[in-house]
N, CA, C and O atoms as a CHARMM CRD file, in Angstrom:
* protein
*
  276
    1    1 UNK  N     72.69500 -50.14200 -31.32600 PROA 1      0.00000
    2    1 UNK  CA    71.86500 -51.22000 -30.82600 PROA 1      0.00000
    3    1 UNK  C     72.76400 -52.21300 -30.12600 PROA 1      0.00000
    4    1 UNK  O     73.67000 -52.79000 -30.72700 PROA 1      0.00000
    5    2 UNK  N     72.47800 -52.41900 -28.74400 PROA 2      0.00000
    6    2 UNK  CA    73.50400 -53.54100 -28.16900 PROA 2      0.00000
    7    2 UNK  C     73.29700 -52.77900 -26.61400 PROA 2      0.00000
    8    2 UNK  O     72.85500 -51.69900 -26.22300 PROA 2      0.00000
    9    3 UNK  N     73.93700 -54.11700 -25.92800 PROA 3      0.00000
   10    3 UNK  CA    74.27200 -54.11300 -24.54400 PROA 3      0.00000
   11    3 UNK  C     75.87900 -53.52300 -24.49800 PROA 3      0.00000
   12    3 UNK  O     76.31400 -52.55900 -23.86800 PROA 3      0.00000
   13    4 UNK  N     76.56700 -54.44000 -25.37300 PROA 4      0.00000
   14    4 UNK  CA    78.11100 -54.33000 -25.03400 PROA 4      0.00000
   15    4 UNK  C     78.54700 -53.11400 -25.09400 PROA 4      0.00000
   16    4 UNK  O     79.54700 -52.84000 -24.43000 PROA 4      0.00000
   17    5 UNK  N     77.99200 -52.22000 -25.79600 PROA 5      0.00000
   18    5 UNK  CA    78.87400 -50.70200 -25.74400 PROA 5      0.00000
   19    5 UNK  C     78.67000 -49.74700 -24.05400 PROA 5      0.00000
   20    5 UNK  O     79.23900 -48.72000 -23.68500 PROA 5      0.00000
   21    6 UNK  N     77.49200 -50.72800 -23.23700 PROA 6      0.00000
   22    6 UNK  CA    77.40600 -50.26100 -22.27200 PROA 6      0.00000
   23    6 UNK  C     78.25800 -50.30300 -21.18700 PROA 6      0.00000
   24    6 UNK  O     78.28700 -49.58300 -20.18900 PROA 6      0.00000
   25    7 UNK  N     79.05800 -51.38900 -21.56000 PROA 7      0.00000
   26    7 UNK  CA    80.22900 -51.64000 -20.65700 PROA 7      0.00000
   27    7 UNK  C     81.76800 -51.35200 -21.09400 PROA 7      0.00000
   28    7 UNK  O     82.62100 -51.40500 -20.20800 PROA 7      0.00000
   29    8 UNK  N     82.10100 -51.09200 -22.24100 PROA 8      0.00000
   30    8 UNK  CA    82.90000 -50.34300 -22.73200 PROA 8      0.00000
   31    8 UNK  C     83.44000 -49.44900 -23.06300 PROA 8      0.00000
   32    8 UNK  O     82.35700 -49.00200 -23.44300 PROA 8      0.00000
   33    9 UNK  N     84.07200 -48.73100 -23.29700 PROA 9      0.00000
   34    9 UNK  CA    84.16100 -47.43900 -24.17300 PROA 9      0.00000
   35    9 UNK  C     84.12900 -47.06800 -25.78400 PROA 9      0.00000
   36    9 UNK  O     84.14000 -46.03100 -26.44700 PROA 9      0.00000
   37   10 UNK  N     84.07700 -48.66800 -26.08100 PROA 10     0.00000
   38   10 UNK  CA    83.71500 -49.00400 -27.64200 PROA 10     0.00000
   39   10 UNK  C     82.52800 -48.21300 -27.94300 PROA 10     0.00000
   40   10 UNK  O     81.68100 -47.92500 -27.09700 PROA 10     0.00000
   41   11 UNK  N     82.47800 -47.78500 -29.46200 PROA 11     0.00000
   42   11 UNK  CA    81.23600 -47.72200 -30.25900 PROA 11     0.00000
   43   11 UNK  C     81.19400 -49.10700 -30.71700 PROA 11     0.00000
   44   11 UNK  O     82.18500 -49.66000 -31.19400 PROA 11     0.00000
   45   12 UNK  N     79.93100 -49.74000 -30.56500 PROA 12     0.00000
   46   12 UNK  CA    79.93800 -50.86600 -31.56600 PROA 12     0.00000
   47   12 UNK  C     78.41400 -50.77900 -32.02500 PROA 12     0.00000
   48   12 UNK  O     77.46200 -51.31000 -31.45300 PROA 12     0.00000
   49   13 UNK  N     78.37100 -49.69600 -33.62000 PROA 13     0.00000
   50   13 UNK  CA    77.17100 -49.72200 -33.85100 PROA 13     0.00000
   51   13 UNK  C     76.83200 -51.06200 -34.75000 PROA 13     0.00000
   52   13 UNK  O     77.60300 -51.95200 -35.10800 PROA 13     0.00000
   53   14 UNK  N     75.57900 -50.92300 -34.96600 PROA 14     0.00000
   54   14 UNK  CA    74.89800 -52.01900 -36.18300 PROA 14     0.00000
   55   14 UNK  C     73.31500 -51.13900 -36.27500 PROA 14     0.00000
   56   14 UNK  O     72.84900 -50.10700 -35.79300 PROA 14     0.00000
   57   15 UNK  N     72.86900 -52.19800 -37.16400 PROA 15     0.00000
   58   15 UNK  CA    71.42300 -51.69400 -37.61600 PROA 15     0.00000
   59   15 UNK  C     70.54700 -53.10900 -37.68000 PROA 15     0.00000
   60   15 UNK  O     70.94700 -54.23100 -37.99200 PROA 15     0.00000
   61   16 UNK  N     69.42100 -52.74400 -37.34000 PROA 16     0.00000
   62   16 UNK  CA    68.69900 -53.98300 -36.90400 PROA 16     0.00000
   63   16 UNK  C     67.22500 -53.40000 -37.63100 PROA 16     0.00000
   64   16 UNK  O     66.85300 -52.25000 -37.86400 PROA 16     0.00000
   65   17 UNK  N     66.53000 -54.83000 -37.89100 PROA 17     0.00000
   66   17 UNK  CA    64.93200 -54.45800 -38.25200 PROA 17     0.00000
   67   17 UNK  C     64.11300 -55.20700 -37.23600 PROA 17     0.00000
   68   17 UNK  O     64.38700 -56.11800 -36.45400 PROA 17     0.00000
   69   18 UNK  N     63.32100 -54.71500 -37.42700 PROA 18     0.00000
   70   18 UNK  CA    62.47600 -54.66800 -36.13900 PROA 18     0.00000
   71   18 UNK  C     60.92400 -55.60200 -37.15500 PROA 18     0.00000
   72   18 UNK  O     60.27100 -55.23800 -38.13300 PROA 18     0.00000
   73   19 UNK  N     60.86200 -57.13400 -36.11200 PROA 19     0.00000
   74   19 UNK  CA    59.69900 -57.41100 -36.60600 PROA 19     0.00000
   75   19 UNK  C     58.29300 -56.92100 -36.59800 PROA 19     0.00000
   76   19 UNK  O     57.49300 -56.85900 -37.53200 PROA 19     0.00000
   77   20 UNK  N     58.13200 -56.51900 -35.09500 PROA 20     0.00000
   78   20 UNK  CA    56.93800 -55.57500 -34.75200 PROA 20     0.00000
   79   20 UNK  C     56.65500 -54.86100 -34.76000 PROA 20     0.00000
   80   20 UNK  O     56.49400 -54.66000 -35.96400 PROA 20     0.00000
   81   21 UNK  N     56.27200 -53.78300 -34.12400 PROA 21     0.00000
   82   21 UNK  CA    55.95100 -52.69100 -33.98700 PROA 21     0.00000
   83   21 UNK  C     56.64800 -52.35500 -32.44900 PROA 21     0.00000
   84   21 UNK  O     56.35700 -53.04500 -31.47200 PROA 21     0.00000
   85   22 UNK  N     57.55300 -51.26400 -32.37400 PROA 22     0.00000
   86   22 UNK  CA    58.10600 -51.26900 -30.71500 PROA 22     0.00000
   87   22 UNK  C     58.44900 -49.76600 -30.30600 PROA 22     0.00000
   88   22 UNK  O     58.48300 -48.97500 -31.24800 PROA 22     0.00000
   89   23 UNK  N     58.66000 -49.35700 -29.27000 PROA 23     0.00000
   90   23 UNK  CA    59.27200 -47.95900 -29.47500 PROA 23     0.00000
   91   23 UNK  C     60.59500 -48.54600 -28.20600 PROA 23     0.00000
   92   23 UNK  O     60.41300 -49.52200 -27.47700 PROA 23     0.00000
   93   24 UNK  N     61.44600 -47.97500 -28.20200 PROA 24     0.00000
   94   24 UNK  CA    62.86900 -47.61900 -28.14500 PROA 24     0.00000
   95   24 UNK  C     63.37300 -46.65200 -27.52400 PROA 24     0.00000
   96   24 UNK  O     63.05100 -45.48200 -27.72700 PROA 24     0.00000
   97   25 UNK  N     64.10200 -46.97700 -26.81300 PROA 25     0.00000
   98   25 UNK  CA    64.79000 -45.77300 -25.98700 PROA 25     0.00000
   99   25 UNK  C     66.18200 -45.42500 -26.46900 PROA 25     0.00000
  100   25 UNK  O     66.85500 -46.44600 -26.61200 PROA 25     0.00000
  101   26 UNK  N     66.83300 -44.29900 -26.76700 PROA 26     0.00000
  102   26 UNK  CA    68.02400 -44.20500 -27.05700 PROA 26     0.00000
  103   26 UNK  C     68.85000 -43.32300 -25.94300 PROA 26     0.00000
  104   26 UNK  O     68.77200 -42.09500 -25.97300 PROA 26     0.00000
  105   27 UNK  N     69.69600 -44.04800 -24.89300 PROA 27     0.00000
  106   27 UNK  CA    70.67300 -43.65100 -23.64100 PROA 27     0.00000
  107   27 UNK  C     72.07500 -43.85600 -23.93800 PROA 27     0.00000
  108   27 UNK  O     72.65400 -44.91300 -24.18900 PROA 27     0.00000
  109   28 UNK  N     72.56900 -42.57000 -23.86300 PROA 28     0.00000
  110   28 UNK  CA    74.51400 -42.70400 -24.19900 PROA 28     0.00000
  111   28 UNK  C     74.39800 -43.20500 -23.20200 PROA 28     0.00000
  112   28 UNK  O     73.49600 -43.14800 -22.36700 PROA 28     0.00000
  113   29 UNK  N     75.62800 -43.91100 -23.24500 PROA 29     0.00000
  114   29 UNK  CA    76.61600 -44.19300 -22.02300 PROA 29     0.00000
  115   29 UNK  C     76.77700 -43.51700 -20.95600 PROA 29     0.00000
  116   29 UNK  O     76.44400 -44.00500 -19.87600 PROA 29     0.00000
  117   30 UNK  N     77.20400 -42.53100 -21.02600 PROA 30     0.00000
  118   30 UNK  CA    77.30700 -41.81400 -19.69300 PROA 30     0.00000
  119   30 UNK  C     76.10800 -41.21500 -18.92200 PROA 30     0.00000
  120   30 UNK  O     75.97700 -41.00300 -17.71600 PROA 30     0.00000
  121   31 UNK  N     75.22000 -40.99100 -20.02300 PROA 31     0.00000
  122   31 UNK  CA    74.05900 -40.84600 -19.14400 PROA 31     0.00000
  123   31 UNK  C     73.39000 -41.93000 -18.77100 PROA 31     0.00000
  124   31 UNK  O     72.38900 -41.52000 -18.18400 PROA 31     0.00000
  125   32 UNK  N     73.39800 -43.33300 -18.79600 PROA 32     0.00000
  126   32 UNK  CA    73.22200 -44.45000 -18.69200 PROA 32     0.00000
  127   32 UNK  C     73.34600 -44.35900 -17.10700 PROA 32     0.00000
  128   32 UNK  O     72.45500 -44.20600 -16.27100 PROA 32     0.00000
  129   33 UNK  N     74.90000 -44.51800 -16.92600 PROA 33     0.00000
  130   33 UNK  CA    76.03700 -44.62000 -15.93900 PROA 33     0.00000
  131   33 UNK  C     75.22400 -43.44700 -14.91000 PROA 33     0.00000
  132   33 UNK  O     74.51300 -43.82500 -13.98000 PROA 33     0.00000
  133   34 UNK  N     75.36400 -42.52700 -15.11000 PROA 34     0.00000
  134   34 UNK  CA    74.63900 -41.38300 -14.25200 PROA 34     0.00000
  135   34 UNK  C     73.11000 -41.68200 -13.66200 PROA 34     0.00000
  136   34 UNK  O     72.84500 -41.50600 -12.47300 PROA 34     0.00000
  137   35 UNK  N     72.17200 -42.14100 -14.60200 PROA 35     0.00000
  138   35 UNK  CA    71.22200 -43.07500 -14.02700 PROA 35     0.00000
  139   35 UNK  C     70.99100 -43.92100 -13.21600 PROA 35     0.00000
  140   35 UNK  O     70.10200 -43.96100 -12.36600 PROA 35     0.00000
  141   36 UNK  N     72.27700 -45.06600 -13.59600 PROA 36     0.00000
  142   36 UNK  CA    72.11000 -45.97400 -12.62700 PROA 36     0.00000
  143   36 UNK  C     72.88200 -45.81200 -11.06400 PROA 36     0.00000
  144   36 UNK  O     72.75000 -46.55900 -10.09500 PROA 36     0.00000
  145   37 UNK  N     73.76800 -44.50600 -11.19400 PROA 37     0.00000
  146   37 UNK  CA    74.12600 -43.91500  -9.73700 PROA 37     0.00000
  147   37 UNK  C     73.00400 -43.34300  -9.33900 PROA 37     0.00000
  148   37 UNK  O     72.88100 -43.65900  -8.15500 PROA 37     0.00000
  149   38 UNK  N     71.77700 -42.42300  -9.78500 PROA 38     0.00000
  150   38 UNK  CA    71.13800 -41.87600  -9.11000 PROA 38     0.00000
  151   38 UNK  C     69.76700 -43.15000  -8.73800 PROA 38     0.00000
  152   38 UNK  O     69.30500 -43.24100  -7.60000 PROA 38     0.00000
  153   39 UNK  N     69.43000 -43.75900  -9.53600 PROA 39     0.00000
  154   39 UNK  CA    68.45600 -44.68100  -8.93700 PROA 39     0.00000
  155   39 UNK  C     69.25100 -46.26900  -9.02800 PROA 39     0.00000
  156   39 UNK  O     69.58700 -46.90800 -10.02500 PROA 39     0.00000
  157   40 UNK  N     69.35700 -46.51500  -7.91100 PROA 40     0.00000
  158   40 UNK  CA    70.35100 -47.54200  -7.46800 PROA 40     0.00000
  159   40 UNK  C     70.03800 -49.09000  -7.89600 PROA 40     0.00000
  160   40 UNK  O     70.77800 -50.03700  -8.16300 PROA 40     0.00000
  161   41 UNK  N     68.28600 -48.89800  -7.83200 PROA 41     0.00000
  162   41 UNK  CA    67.34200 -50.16900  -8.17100 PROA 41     0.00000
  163   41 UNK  C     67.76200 -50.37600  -9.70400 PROA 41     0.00000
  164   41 UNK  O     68.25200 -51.41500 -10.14600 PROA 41     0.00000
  165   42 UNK  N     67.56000 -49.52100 -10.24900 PROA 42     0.00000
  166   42 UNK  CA    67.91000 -49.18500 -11.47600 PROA 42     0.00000
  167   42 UNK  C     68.88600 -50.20900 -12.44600 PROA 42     0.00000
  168   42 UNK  O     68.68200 -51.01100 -13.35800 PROA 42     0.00000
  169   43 UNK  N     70.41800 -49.54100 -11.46900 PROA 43     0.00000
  170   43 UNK  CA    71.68500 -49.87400 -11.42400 PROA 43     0.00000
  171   43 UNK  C     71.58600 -51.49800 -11.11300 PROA 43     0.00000
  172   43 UNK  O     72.33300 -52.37400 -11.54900 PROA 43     0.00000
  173   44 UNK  N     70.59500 -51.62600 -10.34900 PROA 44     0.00000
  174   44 UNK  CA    71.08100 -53.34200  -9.78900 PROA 44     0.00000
  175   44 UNK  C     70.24200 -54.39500 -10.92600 PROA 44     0.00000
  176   44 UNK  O     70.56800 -55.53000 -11.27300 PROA 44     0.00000
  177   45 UNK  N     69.12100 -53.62100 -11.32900 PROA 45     0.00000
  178   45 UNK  CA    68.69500 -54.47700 -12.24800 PROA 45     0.00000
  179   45 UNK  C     69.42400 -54.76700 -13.92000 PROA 45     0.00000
  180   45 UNK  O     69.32700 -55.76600 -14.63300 PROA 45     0.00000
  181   46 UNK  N     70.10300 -53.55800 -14.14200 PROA 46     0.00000
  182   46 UNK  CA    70.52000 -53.67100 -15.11400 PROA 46     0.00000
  183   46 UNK  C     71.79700 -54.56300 -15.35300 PROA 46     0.00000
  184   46 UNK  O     72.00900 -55.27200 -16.33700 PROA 46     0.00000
  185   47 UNK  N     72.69800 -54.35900 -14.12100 PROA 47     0.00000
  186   47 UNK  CA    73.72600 -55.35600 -13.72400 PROA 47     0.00000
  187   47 UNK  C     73.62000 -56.66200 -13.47300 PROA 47     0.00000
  188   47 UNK  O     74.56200 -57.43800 -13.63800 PROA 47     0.00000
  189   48 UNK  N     72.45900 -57.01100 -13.05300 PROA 48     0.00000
  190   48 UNK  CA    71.52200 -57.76700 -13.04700 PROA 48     0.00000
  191   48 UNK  C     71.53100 -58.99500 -14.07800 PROA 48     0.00000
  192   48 UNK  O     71.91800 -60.16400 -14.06100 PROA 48     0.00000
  193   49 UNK  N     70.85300 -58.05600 -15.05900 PROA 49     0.00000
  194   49 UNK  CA    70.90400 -58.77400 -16.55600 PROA 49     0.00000
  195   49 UNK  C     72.52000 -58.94800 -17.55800 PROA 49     0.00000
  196   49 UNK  O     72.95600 -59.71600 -18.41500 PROA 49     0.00000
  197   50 UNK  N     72.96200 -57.80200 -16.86100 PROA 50     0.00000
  198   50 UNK  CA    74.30200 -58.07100 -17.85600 PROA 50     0.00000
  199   50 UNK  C     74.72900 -59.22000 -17.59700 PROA 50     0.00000
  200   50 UNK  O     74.83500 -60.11900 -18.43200 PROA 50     0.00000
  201   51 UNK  N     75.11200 -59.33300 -16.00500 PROA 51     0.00000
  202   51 UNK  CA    75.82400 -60.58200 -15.23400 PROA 51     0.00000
  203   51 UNK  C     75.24700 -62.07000 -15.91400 PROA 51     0.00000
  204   51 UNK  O     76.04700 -62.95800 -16.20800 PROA 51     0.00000
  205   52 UNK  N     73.74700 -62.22700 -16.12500 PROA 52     0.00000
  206   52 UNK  CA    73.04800 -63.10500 -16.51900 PROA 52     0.00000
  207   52 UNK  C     73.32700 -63.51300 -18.11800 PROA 52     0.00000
  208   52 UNK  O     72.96300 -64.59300 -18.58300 PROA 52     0.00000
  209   53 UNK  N     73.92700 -62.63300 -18.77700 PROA 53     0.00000
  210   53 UNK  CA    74.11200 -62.00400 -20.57300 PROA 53     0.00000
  211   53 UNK  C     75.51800 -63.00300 -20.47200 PROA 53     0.00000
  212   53 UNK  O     75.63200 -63.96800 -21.22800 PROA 53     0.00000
  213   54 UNK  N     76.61600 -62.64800 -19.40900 PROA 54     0.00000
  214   54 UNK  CA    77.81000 -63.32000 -19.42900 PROA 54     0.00000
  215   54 UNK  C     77.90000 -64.36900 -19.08100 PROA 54     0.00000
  216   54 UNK  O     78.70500 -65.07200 -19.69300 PROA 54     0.00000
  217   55 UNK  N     77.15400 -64.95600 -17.98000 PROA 55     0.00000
  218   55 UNK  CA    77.02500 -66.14700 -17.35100 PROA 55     0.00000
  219   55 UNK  C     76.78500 -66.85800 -18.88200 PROA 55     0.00000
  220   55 UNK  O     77.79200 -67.24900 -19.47300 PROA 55     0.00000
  221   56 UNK  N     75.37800 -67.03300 -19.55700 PROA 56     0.00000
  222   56 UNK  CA    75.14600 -67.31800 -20.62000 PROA 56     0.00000
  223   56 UNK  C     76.16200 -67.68900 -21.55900 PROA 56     0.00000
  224   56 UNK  O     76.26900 -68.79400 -22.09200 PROA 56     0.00000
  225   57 UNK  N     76.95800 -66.61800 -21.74000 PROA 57     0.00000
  226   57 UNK  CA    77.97700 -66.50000 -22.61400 PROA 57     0.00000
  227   57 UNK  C     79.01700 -67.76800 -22.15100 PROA 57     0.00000
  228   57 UNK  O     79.28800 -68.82500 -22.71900 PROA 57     0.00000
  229   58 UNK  N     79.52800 -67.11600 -20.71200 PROA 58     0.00000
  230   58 UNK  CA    80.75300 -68.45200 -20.66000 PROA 58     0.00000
  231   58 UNK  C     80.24400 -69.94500 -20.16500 PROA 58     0.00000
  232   58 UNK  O     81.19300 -70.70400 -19.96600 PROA 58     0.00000
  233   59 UNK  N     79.03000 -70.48200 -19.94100 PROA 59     0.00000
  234   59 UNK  CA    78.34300 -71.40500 -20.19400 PROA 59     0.00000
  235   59 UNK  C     78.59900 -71.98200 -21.19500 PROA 59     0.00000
  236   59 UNK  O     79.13300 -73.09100 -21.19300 PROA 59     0.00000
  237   60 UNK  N     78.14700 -71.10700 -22.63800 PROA 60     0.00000
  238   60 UNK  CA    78.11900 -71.34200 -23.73600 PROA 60     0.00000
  239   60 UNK  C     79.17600 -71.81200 -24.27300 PROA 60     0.00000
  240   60 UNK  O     79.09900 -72.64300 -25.17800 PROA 60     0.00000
  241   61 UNK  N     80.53600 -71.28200 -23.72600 PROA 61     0.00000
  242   61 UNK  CA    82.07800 -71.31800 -24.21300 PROA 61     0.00000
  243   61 UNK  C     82.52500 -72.53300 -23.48100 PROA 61     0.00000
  244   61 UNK  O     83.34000 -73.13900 -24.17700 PROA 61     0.00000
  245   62 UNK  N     82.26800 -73.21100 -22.16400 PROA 62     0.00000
  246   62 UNK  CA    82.36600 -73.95600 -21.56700 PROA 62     0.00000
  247   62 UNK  C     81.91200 -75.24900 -22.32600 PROA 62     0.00000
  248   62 UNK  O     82.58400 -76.24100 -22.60800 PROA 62     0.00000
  249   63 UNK  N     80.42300 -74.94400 -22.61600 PROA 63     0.00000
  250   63 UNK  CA    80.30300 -76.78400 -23.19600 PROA 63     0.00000
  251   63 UNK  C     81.00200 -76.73000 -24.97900 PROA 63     0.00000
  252   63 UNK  O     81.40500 -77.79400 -25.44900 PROA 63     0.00000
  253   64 UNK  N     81.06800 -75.65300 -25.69400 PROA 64     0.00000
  254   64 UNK  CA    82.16100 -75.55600 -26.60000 PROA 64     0.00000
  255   64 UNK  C     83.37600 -76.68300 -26.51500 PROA 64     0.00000
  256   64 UNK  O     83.71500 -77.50500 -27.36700 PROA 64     0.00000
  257   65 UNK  N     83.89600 -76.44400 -25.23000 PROA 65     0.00000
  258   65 UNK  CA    85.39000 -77.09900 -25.01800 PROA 65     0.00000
  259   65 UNK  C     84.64100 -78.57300 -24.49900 PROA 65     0.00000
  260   65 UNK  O     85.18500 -79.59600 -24.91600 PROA 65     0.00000
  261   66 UNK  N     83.72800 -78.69900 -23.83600 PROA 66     0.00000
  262   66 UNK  CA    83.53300 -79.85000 -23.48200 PROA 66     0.00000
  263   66 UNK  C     83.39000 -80.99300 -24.42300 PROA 66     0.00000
  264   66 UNK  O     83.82300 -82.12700 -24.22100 PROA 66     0.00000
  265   67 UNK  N     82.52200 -80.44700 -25.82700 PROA 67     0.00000
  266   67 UNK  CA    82.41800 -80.93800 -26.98000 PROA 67     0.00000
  267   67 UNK  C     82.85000 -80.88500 -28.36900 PROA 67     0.00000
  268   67 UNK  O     82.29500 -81.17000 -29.43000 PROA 67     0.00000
  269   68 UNK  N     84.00700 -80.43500 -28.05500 PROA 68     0.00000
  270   68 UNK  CA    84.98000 -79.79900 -29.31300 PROA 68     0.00000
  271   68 UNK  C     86.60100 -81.08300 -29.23100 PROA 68     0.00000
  272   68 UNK  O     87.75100 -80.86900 -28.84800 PROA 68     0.00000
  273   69 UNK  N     86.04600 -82.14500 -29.69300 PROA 69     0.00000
  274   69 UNK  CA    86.83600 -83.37800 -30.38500 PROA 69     0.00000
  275   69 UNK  C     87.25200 -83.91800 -29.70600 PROA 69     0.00000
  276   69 UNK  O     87.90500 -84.91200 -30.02200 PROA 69     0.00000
């Protein structure tokens, strides 16, 4: 479960519960990667969101230092 193993070569499993009711897709990595070469839209949306996942992130790390003593 996770984004980050998509950009890595890490396993980084965990286990999660699920409040609702949902169904789930399960994509290795490389067939991920192979996907988003063959449908390109695909590829851009998903990059898309990652880019948006990090932005977030070093935002986050940014006002950290801004407000850290």
């Amino acid at each position: 479960m996770g984004w980050l193993s998509i950009v890595g070569a890490q396993v980084y499993p965990a286990s999660i519960i699920a409040l609702k009711s949902m169904q789930v897709a399960r994509i290795e990595s490389r067939g991920l990667a192979l996907l988003m070469g063959l449908v390109p839209s695909f590829g851009y949306a998903v990059n898309r969101r990652l880019s948006s996942v990090f932005w977030g992130q070093y935002q986050a790390a940014l006002e950290s230092f801004r407000y850290d003593g």
